[in-house]
MOPAC internal coordinates of N, CA, C and O (Angstrom, degrees):
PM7 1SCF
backbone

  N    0.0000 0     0.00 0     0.00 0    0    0    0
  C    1.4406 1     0.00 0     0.00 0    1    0    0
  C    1.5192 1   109.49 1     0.00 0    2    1    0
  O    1.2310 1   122.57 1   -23.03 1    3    2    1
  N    1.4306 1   112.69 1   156.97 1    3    2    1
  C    1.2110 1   111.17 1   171.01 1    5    3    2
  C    1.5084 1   137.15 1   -88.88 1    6    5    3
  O    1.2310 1   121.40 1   -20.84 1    7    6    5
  N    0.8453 1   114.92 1   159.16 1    7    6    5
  C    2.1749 1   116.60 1  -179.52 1    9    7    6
  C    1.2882 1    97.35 1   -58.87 1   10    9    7
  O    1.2310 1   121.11 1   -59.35 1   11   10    9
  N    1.4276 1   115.49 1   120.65 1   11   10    9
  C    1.6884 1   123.26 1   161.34 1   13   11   10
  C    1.3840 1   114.44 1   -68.45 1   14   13   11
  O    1.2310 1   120.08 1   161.35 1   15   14   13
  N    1.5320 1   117.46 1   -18.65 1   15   14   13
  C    1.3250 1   114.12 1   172.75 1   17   15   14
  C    1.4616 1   117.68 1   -44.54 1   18   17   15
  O    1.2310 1   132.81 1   121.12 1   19   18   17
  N    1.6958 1    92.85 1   -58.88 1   19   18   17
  C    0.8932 1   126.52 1  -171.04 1   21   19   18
  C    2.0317 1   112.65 1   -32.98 1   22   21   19
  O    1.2310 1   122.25 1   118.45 1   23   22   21
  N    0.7681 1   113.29 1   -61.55 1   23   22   21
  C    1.5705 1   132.62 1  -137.24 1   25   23   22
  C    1.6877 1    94.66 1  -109.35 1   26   25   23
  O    1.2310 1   121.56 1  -169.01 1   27   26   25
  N    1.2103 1   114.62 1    10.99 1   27   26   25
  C    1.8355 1   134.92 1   178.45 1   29   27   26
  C    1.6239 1    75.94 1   -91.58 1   30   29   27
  O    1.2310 1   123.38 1   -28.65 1   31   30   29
  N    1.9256 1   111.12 1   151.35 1   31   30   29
  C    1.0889 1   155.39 1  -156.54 1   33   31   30
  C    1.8329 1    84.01 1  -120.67 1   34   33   31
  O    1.2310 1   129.30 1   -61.20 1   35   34   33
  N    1.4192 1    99.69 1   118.80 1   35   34   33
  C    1.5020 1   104.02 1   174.31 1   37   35   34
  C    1.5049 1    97.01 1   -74.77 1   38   37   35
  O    1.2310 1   118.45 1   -31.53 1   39   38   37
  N    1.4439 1   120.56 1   148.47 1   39   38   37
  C    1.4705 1   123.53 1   179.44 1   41   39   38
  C    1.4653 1    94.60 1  -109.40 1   42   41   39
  O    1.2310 1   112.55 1    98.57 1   43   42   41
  N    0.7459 1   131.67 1   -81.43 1   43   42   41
  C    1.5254 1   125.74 1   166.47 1   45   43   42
  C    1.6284 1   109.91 1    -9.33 1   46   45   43
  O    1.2310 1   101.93 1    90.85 1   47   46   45
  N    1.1745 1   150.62 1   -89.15 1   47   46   45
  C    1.4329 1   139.98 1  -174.38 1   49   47   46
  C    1.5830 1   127.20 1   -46.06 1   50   49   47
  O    1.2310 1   127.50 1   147.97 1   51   50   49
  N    1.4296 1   103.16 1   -32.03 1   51   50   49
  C    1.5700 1   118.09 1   152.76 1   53   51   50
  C    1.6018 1   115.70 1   -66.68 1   54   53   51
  O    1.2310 1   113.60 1   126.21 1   55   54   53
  N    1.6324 1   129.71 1   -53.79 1   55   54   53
  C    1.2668 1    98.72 1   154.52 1   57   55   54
  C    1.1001 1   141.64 1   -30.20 1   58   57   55
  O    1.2310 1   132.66 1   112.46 1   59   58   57
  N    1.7238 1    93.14 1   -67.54 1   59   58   57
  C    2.3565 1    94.08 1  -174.04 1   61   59   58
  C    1.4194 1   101.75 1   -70.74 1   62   61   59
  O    1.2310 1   114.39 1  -178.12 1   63   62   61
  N    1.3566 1   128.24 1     1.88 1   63   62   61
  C    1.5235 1   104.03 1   173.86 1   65   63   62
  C    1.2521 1   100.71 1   -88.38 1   66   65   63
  O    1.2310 1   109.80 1   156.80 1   67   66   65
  N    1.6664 1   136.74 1   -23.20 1   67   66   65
  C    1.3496 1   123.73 1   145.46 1   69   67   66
  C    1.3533 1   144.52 1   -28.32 1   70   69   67
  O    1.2310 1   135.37 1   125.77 1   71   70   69
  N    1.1129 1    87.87 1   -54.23 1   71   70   69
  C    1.7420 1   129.12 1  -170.73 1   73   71   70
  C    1.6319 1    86.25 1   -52.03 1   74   73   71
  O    1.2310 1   126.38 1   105.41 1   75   74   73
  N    1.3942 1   105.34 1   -74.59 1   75   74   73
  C    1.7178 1   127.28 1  -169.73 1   77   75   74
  C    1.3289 1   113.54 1   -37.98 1   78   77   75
  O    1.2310 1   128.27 1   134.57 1   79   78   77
  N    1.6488 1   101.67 1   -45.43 1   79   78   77
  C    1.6829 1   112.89 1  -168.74 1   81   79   78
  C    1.4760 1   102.35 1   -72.57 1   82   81   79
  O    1.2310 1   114.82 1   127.17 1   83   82   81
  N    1.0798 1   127.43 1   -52.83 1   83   82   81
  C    1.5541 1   129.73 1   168.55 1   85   83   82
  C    1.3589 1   139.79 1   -45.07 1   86   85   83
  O    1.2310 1   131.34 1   155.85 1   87   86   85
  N    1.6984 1    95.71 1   -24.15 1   87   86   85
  C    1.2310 1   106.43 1   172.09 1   89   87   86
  C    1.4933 1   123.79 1   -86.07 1   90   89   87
  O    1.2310 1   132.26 1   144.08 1   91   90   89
  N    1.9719 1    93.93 1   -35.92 1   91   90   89
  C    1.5824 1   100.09 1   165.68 1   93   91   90
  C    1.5387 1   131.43 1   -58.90 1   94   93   91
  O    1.2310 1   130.28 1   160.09 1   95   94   93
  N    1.7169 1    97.78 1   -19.91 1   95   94   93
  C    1.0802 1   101.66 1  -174.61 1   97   95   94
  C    2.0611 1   128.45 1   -71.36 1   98   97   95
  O    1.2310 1   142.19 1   138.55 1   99   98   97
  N    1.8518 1    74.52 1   -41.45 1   99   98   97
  C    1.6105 1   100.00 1   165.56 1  101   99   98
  C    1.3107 1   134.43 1   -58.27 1  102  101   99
  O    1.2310 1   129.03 1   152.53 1  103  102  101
  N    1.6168 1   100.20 1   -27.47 1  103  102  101
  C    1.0899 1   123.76 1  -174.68 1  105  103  102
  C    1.9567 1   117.40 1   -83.36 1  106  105  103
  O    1.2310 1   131.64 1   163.34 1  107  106  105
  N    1.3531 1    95.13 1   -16.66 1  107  106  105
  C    1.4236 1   113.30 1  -165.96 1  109  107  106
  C    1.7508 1    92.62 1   -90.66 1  110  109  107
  O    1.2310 1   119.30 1   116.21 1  111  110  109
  N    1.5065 1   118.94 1   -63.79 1  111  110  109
  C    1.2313 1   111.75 1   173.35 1  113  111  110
  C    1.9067 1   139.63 1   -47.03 1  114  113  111
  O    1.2310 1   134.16 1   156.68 1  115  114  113
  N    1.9412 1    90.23 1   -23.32 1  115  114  113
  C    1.2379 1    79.34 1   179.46 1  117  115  114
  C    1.4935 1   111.65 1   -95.89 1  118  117  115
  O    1.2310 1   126.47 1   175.98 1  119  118  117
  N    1.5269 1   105.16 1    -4.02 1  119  118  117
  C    1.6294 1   104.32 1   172.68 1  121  119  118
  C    1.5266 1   107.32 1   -71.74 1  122  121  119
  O    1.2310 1   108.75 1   165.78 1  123  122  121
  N    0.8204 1   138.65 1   -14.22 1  123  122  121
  C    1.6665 1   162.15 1  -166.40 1  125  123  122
  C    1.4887 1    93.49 1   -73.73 1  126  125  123
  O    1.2310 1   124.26 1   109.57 1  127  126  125
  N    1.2728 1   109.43 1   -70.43 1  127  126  125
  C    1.9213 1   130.07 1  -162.27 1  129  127  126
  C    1.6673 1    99.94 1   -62.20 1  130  129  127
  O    1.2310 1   128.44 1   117.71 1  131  130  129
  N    1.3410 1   101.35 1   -62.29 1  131  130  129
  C    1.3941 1   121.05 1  -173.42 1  133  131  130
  C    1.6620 1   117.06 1   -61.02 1  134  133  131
  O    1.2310 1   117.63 1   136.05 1  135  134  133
  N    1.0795 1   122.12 1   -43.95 1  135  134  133
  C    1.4356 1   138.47 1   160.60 1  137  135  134
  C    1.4230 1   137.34 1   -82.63 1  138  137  135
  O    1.2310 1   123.74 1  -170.14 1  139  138  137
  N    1.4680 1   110.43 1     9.86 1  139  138  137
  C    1.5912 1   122.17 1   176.72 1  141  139  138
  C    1.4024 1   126.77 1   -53.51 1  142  141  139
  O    1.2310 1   123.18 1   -93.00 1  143  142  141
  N    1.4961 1   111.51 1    87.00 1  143  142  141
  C    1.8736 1    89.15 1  -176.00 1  145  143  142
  C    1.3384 1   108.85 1   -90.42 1  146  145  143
  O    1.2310 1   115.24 1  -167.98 1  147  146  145
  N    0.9083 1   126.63 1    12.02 1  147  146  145
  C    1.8943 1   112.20 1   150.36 1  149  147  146
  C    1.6930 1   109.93 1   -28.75 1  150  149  147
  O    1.2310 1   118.73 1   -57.58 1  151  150  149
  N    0.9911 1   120.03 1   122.42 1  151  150  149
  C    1.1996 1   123.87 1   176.39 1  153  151  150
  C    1.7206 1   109.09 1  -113.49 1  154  153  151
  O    1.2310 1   124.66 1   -79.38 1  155  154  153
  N    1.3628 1   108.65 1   100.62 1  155  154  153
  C    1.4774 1   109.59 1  -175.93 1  157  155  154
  C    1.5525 1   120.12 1   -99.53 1  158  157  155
  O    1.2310 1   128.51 1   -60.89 1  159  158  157
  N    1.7126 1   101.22 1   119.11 1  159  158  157
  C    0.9310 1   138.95 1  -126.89 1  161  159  158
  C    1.7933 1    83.15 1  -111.53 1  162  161  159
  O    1.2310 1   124.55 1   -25.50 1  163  162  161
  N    1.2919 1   108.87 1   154.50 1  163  162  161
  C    2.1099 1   113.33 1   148.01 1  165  163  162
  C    1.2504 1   105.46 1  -106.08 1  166  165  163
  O    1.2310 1   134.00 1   -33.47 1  167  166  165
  N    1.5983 1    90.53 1   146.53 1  167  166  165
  C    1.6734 1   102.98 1  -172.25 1  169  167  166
  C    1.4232 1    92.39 1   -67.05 1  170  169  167
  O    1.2310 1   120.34 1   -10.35 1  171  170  169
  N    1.4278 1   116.96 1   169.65 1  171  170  169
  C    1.3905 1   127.29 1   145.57 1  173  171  170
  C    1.3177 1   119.16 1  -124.74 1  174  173  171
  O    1.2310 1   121.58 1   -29.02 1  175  174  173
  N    1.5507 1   114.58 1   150.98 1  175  174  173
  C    1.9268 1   113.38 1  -172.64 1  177  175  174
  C    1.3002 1    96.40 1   -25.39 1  178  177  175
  O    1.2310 1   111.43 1    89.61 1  179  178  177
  N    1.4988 1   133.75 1   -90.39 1  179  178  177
  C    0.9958 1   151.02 1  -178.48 1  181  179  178
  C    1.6699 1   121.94 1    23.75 1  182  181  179
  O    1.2310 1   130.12 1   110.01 1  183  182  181
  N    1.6039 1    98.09 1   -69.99 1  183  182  181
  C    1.4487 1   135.60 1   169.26 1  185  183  182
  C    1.6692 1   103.40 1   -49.78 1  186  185  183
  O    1.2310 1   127.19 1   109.05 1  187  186  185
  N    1.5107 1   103.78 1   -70.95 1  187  186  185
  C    1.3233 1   113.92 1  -171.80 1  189  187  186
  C    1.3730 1   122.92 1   -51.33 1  190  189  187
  O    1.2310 1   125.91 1   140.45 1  191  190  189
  N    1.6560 1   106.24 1   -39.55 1  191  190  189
  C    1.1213 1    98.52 1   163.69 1  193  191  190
  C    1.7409 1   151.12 1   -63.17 1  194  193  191
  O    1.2310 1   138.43 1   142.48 1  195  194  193
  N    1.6240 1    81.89 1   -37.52 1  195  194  193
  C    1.5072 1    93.17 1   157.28 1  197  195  194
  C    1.2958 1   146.82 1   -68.61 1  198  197  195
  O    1.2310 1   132.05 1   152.49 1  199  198  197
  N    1.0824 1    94.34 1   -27.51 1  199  198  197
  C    1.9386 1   117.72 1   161.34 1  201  199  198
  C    1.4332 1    97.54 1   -54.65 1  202  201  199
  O    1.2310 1   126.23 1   117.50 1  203  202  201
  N    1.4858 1   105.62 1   -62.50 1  203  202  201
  C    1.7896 1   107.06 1  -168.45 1  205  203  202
  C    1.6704 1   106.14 1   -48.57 1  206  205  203
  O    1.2310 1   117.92 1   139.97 1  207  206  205
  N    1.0907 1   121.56 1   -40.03 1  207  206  205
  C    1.5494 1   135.03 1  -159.72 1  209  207  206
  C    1.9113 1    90.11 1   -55.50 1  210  209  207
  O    1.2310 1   136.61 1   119.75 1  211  210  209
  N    1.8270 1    85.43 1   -60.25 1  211  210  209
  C    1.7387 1    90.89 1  -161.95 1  213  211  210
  C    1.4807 1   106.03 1   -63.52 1  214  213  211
  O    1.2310 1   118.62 1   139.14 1  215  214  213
  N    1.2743 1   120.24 1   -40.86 1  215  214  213
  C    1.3254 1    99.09 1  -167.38 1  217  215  214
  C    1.7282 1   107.57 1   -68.07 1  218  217  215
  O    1.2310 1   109.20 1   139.80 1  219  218  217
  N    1.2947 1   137.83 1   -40.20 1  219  218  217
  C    0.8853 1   147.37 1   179.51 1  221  219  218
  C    1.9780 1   105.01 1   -60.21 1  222  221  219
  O    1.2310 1   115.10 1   159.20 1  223  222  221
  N    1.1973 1   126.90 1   -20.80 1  223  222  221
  C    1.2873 1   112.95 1  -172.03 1  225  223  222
  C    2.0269 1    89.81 1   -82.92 1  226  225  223
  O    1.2310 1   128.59 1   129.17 1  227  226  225
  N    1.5254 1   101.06 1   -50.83 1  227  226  225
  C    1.3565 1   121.53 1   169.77 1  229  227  226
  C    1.3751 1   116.45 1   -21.66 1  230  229  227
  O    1.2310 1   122.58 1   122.75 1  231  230  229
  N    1.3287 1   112.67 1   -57.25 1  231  230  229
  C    1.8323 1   123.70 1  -149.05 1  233  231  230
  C    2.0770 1    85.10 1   -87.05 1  234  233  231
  O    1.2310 1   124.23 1   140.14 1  235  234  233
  N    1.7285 1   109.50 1   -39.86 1  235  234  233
  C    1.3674 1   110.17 1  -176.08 1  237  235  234
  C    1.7283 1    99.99 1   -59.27 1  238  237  235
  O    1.2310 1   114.61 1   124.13 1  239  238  237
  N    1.4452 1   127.83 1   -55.87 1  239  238  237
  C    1.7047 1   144.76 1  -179.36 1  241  239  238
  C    1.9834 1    91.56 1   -28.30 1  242  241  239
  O    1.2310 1   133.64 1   121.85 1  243  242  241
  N    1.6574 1    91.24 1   -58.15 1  243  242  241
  C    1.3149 1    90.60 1  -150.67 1  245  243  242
  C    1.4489 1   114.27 1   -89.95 1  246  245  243
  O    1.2310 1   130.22 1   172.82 1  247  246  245
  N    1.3061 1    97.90 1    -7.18 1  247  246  245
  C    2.0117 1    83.34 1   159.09 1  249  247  246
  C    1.6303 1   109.03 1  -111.28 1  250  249  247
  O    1.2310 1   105.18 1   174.08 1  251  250  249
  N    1.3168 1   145.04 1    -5.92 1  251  250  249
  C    1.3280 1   111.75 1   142.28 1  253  251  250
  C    1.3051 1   127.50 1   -47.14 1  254  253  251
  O    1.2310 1   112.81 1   126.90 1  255  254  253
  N    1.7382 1   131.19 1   -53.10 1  255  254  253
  C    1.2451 1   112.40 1   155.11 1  257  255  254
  C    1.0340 1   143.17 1    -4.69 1  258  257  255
  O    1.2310 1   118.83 1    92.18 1  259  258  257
  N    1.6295 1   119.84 1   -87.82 1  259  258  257
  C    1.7795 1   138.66 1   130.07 1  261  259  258
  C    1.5784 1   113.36 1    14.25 1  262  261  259
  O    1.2310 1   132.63 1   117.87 1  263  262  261
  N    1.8966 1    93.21 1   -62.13 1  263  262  261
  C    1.7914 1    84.98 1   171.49 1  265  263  262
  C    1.4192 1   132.10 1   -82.35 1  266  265  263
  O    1.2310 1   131.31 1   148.48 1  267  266  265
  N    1.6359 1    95.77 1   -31.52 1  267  266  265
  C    1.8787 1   102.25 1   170.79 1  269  267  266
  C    1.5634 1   102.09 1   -54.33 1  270  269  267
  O    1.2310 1   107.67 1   124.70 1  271  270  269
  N    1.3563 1   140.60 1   -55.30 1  271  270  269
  C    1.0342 1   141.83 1   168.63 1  273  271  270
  C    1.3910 1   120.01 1   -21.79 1  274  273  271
  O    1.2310 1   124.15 1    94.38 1  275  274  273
  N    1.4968 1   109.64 1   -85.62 1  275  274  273
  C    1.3933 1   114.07 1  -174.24 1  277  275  274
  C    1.4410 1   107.48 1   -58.80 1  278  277  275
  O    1.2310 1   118.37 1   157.64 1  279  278  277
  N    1.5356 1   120.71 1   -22.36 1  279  278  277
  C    2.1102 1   108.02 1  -177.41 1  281  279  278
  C    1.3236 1    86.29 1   -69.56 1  282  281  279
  O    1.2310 1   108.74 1   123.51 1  283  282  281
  N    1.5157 1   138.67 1   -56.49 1  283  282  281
  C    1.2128 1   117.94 1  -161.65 1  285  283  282
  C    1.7378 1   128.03 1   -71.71 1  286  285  283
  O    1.2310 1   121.43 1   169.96 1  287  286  285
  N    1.2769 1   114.88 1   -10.04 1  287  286  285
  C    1.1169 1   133.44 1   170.65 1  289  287  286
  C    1.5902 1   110.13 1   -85.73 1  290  289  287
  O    1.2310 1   115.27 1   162.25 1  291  290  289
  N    1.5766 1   126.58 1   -17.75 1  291  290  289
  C    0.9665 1   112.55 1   139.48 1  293  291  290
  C    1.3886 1   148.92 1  -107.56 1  294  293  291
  O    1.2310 1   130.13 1  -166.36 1  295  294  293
  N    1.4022 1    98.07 1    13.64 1  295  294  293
  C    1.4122 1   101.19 1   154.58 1  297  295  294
  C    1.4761 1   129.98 1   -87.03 1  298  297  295
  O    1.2310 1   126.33 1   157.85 1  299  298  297
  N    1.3044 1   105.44 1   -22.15 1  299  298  297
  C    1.6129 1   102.36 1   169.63 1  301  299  298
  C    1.6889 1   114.42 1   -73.25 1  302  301  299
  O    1.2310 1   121.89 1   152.29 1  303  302  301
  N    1.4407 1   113.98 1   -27.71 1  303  302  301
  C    1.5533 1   121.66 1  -166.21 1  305  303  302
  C    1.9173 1    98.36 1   -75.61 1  306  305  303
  O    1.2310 1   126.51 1   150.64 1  307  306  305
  N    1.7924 1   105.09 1   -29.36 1  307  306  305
  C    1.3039 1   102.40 1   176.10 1  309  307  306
  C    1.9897 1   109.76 1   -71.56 1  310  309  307
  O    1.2310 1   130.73 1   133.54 1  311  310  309
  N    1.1205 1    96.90 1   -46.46 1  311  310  309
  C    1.5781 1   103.03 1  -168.84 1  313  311  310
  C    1.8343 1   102.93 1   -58.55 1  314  313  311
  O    1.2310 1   121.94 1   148.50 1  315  314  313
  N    1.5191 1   113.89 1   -31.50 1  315  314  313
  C    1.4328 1   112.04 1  -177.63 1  317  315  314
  C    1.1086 1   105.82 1   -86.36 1  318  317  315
  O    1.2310 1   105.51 1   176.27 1  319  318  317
  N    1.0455 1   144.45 1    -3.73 1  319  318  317
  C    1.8186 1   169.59 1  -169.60 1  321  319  318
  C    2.2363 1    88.36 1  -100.80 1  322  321  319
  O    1.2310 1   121.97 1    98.20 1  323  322  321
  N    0.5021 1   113.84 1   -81.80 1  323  322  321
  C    1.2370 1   107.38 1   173.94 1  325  323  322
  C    0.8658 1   125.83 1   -37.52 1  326  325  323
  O    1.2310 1   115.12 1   112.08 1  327  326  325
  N    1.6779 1   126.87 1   -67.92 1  327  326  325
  C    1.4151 1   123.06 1  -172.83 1  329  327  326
  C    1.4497 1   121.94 1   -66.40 1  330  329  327
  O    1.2310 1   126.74 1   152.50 1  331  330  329
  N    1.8770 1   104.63 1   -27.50 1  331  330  329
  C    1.1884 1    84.18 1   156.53 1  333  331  330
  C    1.6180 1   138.07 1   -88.51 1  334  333  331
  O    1.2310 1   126.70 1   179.11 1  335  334  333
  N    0.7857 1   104.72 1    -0.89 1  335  334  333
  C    1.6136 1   116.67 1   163.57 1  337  335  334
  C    1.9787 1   108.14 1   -55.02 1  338  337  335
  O    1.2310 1   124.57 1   123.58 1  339  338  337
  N    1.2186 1   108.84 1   -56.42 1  339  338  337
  C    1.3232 1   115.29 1  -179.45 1  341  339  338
  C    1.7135 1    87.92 1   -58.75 1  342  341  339
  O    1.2310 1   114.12 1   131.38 1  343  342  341
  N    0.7831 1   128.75 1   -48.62 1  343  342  341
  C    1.6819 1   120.30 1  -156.06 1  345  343  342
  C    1.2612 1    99.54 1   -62.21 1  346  345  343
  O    1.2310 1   119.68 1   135.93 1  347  346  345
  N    1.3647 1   118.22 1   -44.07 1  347  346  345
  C    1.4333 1   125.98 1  -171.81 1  349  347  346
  C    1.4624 1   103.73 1   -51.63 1  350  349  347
  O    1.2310 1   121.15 1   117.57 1  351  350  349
  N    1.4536 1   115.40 1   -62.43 1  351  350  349
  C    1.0832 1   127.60 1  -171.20 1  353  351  350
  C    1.3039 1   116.50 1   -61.18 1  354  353  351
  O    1.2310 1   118.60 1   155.68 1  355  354  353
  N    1.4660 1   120.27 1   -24.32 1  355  354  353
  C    1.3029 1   107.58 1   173.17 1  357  355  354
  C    1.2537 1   122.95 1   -74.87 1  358  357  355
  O    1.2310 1   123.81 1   148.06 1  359  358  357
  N    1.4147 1   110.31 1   -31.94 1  359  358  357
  C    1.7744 1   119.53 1   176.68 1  361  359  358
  C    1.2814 1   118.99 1   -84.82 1  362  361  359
  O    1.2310 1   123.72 1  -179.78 1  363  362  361
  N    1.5967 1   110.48 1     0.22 1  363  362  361
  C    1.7473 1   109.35 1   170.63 1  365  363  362
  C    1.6160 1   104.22 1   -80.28 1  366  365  363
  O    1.2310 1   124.03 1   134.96 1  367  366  365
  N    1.4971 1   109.87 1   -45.04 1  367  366  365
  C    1.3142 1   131.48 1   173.07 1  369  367  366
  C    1.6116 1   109.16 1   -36.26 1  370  369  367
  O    1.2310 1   128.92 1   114.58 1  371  370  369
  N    1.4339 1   100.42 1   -65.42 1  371  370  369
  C    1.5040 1   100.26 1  -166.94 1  373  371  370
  C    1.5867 1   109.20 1   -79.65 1  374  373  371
  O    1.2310 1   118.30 1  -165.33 1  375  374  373
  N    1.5556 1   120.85 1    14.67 1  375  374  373
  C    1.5362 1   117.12 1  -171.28 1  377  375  374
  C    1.6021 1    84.43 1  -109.17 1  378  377  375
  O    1.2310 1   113.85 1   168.38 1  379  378  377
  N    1.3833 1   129.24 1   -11.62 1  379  378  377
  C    1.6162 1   103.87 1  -152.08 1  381  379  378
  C    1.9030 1    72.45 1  -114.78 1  382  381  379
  O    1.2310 1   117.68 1   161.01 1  383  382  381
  N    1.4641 1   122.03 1   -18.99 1  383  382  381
  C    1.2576 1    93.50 1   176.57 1  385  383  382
  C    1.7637 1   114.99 1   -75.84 1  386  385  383
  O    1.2310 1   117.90 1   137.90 1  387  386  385
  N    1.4459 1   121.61 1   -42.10 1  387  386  385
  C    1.0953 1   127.81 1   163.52 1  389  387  386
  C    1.5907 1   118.33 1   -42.90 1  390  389  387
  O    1.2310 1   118.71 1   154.95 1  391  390  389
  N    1.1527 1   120.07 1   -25.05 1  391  390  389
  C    1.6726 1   115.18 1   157.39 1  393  391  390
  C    0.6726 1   107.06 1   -88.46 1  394  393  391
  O    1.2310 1    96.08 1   149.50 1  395  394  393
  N    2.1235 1   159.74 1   -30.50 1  395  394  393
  C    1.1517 1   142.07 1   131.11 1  397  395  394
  C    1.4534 1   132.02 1    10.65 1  398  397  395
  O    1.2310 1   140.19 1    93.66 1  399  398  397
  N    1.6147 1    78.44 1   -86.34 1  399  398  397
  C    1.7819 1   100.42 1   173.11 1  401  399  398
  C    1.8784 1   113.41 1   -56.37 1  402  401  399
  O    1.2310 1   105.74 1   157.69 1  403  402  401
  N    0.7673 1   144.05 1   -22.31 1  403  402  401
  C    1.2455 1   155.52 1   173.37 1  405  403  402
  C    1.6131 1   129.57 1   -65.19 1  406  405  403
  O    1.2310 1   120.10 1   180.00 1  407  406  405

């Protein structure tokens, strides 16, 4: 048989490997705080304006799209709007001739 010593879970090395992880962890955030090169800056008009430009050329980009979209989404919904209309019509046709013939 084997040593029961043996085959026991050191509690102690599972602590400080706690211990360790927590510290790295702490240690990671304050290198974070302490080491930030974000350099925060004030806008100037300049900036602002150009931002304004893009989003506004952007928001114009993105609803012509929007409209190329929906014309073409309704031209196919018209053309499938049609054909089935013809379909209809063909099988009303051939039901009132088949009661005809009858």
């Amino acid at each position: 048989m084997s040593d029961p010593k043996l085959q026991r879970a050191d509690g102690c090395s599972v602590f400080f490997s706690l211990i360790l992880g927590l510290v790295f962890v702490f240690a990671y955030f304050l290198f974070q705080i302490f080491f930030d090169d974000v350099e925060k800056t004030e806008l100037n008009s300049y900036t602002v304006d150009e931002r304004r430009k893009n989003v506004d050329a952007f928001q114009l980009e993105s609803k012509q799209f929007e409209n190329s979209v929906d014309q073409f989404h309704a031209n196919k919904n018209s053309n499938l709007e049609s054909s089935m209309r013809k379909t209809i019509e063909m099988y009303s046709i051939d039901r009132q001739q088949n009661k005809i013939q009858k």
